[in-house]
C-alpha positions as CSV (number, residue, x, y, z in Angstrom):
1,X,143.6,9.1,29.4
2,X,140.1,7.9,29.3
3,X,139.0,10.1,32.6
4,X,136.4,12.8,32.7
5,X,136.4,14.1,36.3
6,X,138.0,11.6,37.8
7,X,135.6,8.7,36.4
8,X,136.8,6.5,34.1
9,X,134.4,6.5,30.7
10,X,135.9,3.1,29.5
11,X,132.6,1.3,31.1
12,X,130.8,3.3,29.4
13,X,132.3,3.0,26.0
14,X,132.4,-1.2,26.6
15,X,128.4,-0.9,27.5
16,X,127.6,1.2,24.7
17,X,129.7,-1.1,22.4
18,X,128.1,-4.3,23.9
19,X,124.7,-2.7,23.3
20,X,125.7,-1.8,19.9
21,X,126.8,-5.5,19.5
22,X,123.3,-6.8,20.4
23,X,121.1,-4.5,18.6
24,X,123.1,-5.8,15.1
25,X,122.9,-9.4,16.0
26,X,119.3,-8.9,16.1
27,X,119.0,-7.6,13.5
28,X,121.5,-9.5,11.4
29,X,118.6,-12.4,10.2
30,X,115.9,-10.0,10.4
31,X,115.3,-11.1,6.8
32,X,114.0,-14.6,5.8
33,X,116.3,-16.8,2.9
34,X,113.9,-16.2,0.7
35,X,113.9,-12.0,0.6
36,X,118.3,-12.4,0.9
37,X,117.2,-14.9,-2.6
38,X,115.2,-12.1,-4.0
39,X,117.4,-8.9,-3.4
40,X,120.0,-10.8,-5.5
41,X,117.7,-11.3,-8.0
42,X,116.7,-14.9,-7.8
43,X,113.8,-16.3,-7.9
44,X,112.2,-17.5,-4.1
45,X,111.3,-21.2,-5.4
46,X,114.6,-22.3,-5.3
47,X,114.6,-23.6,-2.2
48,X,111.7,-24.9,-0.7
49,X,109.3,-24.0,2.2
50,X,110.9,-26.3,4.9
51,X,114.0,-24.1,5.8
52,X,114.3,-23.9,9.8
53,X,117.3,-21.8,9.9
54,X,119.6,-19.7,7.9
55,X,123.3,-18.0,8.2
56,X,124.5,-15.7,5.6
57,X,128.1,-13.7,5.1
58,X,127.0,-10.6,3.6
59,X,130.2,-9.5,2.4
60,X,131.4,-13.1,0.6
61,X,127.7,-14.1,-0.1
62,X,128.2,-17.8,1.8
63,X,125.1,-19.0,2.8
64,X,124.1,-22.1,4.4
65,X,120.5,-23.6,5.1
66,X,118.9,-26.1,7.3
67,X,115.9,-28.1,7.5
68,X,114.6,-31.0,9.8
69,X,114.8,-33.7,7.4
70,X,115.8,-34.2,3.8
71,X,112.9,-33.7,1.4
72,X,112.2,-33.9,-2.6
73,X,110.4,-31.6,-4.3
74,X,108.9,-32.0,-7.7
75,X,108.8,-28.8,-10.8
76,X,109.0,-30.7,-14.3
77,X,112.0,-32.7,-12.7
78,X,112.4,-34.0,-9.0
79,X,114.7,-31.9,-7.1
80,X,116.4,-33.2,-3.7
81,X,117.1,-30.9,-0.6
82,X,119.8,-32.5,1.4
83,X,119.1,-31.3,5.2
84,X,122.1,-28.7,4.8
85,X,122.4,-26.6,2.0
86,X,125.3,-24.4,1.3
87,X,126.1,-22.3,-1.7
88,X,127.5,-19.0,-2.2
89,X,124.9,-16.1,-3.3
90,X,126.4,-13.2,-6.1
91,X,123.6,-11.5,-8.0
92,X,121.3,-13.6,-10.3
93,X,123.4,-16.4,-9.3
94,X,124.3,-19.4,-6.9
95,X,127.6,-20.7,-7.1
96,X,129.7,-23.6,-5.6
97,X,126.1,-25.2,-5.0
98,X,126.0,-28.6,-2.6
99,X,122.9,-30.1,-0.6
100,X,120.9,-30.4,-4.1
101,X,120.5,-32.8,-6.7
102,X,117.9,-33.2,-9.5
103,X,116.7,-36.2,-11.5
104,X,116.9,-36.6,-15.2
105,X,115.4,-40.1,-16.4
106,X,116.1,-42.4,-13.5
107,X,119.7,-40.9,-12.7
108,X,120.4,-38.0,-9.9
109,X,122.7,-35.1,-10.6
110,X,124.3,-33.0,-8.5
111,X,123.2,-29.3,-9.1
112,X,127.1,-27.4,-9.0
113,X,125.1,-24.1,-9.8
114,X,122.3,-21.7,-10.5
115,X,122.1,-18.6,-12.6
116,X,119.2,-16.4,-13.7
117,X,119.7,-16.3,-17.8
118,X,119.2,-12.1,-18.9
119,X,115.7,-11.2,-17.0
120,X,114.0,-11.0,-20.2
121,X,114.3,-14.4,-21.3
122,X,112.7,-15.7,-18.4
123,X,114.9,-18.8,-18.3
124,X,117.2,-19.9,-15.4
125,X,119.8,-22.5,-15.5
126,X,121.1,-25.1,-13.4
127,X,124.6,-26.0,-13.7
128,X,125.1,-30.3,-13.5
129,X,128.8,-30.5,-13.9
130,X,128.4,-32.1,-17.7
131,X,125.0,-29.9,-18.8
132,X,123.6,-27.2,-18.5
133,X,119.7,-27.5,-18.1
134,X,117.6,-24.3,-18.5
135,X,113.7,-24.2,-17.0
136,X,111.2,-21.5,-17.2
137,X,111.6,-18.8,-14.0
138,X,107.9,-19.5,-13.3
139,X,108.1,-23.0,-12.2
140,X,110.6,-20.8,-9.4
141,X,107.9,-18.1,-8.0
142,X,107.1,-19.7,-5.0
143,X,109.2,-21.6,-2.6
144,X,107.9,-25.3,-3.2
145,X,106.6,-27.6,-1.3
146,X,108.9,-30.7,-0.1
147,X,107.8,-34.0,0.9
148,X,110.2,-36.1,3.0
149,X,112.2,-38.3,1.3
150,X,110.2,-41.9,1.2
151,X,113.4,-43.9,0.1
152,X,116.4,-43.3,2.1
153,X,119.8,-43.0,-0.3
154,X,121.1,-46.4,0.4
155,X,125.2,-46.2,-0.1
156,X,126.0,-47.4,-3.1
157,X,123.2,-46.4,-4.9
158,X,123.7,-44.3,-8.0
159,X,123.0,-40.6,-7.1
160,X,124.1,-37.8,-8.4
161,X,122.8,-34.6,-7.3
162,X,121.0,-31.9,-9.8
């Protein structure tokens, strides 16, 4: 079995499924974070411009992030980006969040969640373990802007993330 004419077709069928192999892990991260964000209906500003490097599991939605350095960010609270940012993706949402944390007065929070409220309302929520705090989707349009973090977390110090 396998021979045509006396030639064995098996190298043929491994190169052709090699070549196959390739041509999908090219194409696998074709697509930037910020388009997988947006064909599950979320908005792009959610995470910020510095991303280096992406994985996502398209069948479970697992997705992790990395940038060169932590960084905060500010809408109408300061958001911090951890350098590695994992989460899993469903539609409109962002679940099992951790690498973010947001500041409410002077203490941090650890964001546990995001998910886009209906459409029409225009609101999206962030999940912070004992709240939920809702913003307006346009402070989300565009992926923000993140300036390295100036104080490094000092262990010890009170931080919770958003």
């Amino acid at each position: 079995m396998g021979m045509a004419c006396g030639v064995s077709i098996f190298p043929l069928v491994f190169a052709m499924s090699v070549t196959c192999l390739l041509m999908v892990a090219k194409c696998s991260n074709s697509t930037t974070i910020y388009e997988e964000l947006r064909a599950r209906g979320l908005p792009v500003g959610l995470l910020p411009k510095e991303i280096v490097r992406y994985s996502i599991n398209a069948s479970s939605g697992e997705f992790q992030v990395w940038m060169e350095q932590p960084c905060n960010a500010k809408f109408e609270n300061e958001v911090h980006y951890e350098s590695n940012i994992k989460g899993i993706l469903g539609y409109g949402r962002i679940g099992e969040l951790s690498g973010v944390s947001a500041q409410e007065l002077f203490l941090w929070f650890p964001v546990k969640g995001i998910r886009v409220d209906v459409p029409s309302s225009g609101l999206i929520h962030f999940d912070v373990g004992v709240a939920d705090k809702q913003f307006s989707l346009s402070l989300f349009e565009d992926p923000p802007d993140c300036a390295p973090q100036v104080n490094a977390h000092v262990e010890g110090e009170l931080r919770a993330a958003w």
